[in-house]
C-alpha positions in Angstrom: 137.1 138.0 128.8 135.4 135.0 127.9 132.0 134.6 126.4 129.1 133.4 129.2 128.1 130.5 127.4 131.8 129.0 128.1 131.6 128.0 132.2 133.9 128.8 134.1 135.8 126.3 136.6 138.6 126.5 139.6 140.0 123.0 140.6 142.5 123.0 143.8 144.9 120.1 143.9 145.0 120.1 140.6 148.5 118.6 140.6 147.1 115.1 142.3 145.8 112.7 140.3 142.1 113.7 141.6 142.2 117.1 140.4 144.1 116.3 137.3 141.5 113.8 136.2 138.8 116.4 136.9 140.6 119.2 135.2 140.4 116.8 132.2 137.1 115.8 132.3 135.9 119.7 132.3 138.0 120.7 129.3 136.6 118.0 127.5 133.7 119.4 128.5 134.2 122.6 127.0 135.0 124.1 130.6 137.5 127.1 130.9 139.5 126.1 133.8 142.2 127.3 136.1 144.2 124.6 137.7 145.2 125.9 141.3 147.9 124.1 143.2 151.1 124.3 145.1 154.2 123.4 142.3 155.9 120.6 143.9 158.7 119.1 142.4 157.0 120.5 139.1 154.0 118.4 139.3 151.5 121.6 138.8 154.1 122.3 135.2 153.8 118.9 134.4 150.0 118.8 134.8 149.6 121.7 132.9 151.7 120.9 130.1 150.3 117.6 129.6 146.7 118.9 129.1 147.8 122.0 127.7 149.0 119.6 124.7 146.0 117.4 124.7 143.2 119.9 124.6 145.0 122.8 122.2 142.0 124.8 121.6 140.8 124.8 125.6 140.9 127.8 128.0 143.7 126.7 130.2 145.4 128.7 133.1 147.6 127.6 136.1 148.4 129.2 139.2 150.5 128.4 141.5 149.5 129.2 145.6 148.5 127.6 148.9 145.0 127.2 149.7 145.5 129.1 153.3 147.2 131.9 152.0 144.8 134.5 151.3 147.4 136.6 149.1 147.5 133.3 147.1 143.9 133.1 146.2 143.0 136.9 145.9 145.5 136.8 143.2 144.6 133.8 141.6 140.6 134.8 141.4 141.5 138.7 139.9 143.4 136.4 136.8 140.3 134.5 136.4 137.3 137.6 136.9 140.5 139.7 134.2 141.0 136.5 131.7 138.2 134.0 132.1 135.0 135.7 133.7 132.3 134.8 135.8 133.2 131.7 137.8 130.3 128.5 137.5 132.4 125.7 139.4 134.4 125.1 142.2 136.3 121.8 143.0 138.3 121.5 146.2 140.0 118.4 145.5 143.4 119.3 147.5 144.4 117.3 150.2 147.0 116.5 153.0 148.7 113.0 152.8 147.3 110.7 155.6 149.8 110.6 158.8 149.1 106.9 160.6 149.8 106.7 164.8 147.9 105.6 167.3 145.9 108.4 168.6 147.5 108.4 171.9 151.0 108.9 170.2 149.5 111.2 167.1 151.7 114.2 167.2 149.7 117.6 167.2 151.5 119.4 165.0 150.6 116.8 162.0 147.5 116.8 163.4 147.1 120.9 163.0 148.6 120.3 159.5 146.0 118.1 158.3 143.3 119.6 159.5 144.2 123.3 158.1 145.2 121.9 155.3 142.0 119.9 154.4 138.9 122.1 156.3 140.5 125.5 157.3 142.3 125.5 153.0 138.7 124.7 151.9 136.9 126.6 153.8 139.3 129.4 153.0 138.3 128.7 149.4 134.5 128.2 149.6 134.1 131.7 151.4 136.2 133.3 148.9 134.9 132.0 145.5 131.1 131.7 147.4 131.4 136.1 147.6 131.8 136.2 143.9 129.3 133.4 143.5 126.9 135.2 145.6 127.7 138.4 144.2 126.6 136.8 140.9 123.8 135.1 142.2 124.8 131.4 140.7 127.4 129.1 140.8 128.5 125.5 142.4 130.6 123.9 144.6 132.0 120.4 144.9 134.3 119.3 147.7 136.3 116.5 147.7 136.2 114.7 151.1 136.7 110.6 151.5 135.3 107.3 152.8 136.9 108.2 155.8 134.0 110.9 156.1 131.4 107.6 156.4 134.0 105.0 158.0 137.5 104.7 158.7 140.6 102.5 159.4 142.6 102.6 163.0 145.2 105.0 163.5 144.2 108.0 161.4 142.3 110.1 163.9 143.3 113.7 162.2 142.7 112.4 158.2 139.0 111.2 159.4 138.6 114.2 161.7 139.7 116.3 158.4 137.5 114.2 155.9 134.1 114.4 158.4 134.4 117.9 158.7 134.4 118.9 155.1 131.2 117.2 155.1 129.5 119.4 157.8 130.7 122.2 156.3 129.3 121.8 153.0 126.0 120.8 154.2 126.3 123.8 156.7 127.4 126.0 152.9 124.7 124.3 151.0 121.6 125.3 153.3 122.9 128.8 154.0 123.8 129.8 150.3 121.3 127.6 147.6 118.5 130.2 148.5 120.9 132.8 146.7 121.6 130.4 143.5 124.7 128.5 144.7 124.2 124.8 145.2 127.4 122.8 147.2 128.2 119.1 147.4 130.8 116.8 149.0 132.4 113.4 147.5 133.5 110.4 149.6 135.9 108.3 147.1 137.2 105.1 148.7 140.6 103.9 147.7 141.7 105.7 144.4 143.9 103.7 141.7 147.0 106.3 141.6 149.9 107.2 143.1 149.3 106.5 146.7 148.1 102.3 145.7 151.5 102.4 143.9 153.5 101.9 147.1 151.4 99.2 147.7 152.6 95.1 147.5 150.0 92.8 144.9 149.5 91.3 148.5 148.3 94.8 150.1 146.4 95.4 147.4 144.7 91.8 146.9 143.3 92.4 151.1 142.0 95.9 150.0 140.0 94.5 147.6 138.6 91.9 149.3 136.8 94.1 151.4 135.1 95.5 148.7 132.1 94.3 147.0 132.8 95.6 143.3 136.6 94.2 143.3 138.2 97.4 142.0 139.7 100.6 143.6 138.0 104.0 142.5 139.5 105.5 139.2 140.2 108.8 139.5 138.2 109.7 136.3 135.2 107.9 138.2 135.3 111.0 140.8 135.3 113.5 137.7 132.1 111.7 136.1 130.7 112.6 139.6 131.7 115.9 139.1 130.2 116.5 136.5 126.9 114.8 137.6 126.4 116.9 140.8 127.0 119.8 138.5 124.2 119.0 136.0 122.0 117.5 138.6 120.0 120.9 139.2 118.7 119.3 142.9 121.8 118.0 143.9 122.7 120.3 147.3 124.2 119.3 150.5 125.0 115.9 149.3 127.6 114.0 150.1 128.3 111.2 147.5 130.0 108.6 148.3 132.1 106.1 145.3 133.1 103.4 147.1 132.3 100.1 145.1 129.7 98.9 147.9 132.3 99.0 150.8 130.4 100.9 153.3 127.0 99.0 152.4 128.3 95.5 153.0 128.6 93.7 156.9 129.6 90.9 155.4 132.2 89.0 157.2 133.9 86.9 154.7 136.5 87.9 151.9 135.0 89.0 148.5 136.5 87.1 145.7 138.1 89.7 143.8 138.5 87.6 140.5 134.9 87.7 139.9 135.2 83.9 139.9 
């Protein structure tokens, strides 16, 4: 069992480039961390090995399992209350890809998968790891929800559905549960510079940009600095930040010049 000054944290997703980033930033941090994800096409290995190598003297654990399979995450919190101890962070930064139709043609079934997924798989964590929490009277939790949450594109009804409610949740999780010590927060990245922008064509890319004020896409590391300012911020509860270079601020109706020029 680890010492209490060392905290504690749980990252979901922490195959994607979100919760990779974020598992970085809190071993740097000195954080003891347990990267939770599925193992797809080795992704959760790779993760793991990589940081494993670049932070040799860090408690580092993974587990693989599905965020709606209570087995999954029962087993997954006794390895961190027997090897790590009492749990200071959460981080739900899993997430289901995007599935575009028009909503008259959206097929249910991807729409059920989304939505359990994104709100019932974090829920399903936030209730489990909020009983410990509870139970030790402090703790926090940061959910990763999207732009989406704020304002959204045609065409993805269930992903904006998805993102929105993890919002209301948290503020619902954040009123009910600060009272007893455990503060919880959403954040609302806009596009994020990884693997999803890589299918993209320079042209996609250049008319993504130009909607936004700043010029640039959200680096992933950007969402762990925000991490690890809602967990430091001792007022921070029920807020949903949103990183998303001035996109949702701006009505303007020409093109931002994304050279800077």
């Amino acid at each position: 069992r680890l010492q209490d000054r060392i905290p504690v944290a749980i990252v979901t997703g922490a195959s994607g480039d979100i919760g990779r980033a974020i598992t970085d930033r809190l071993l740097r941090e000195n954080f003891a961390v347990m990267m939770f994800s599925t193992n797809k096409k080795q992704a959760l290995s790779d993760a793991y090995n990589y940081l494993r190598d670049k932070y040799p003297m860090c408690i580092l654990r993974m587990q693989p399992g599905s965020v709606l399979n209570e087995s999954d995450i029962l087993l997954m919190l006794s390895y961190v209350e027997k090897y790590m101890g009492n749990l200071d962070l959460l981080v739900n930064a899993h997430g289901n890809t995007p599935h575009i139709a028009r909503s008259e043609h959206f097929p249910i079934e991807k729409f059920r998968d989304i939505i359990d997924c994104d709100v019932v798989g974090a829920f399903n964590m936030c209730q489990h790891v909020g009983k410990i929490m509870l139970r030790q009277g402090y703790g926090n939790i940061i959910n990763i929800s999207s732009i989406h949450s704020v304002a959204t594109y045609p065409y993805r009804s269930a992903y904006a559905a998805a993102k929105s409610a993890i919002v209301g949740m948290s503020k619902v999780l954040a009123i009910e549960w600060v009272g007893r010590g455990v503060r919880v927060n959403t954040i609302s990245p806009g596009q994020v510079d990884g693997r999803r922008t890589k299918d993209l064509n320079g042209k996609q890319i250049r008319n993504v940009l130009q909607r936004v004020p700043s010029g640039c896409l959200v680096k992933a590391e950007d969402i762990a600095n925000a991490v690890m300012f809602l967990y430091e911020t001792k007022n921070m509860n029920g807020h949903n930040l949103v990183l998303d270079g001035g996109l949702t601020s701006s009505a303007w109706y020409m093109p931002y010049d994304v050279n800077g020029d």
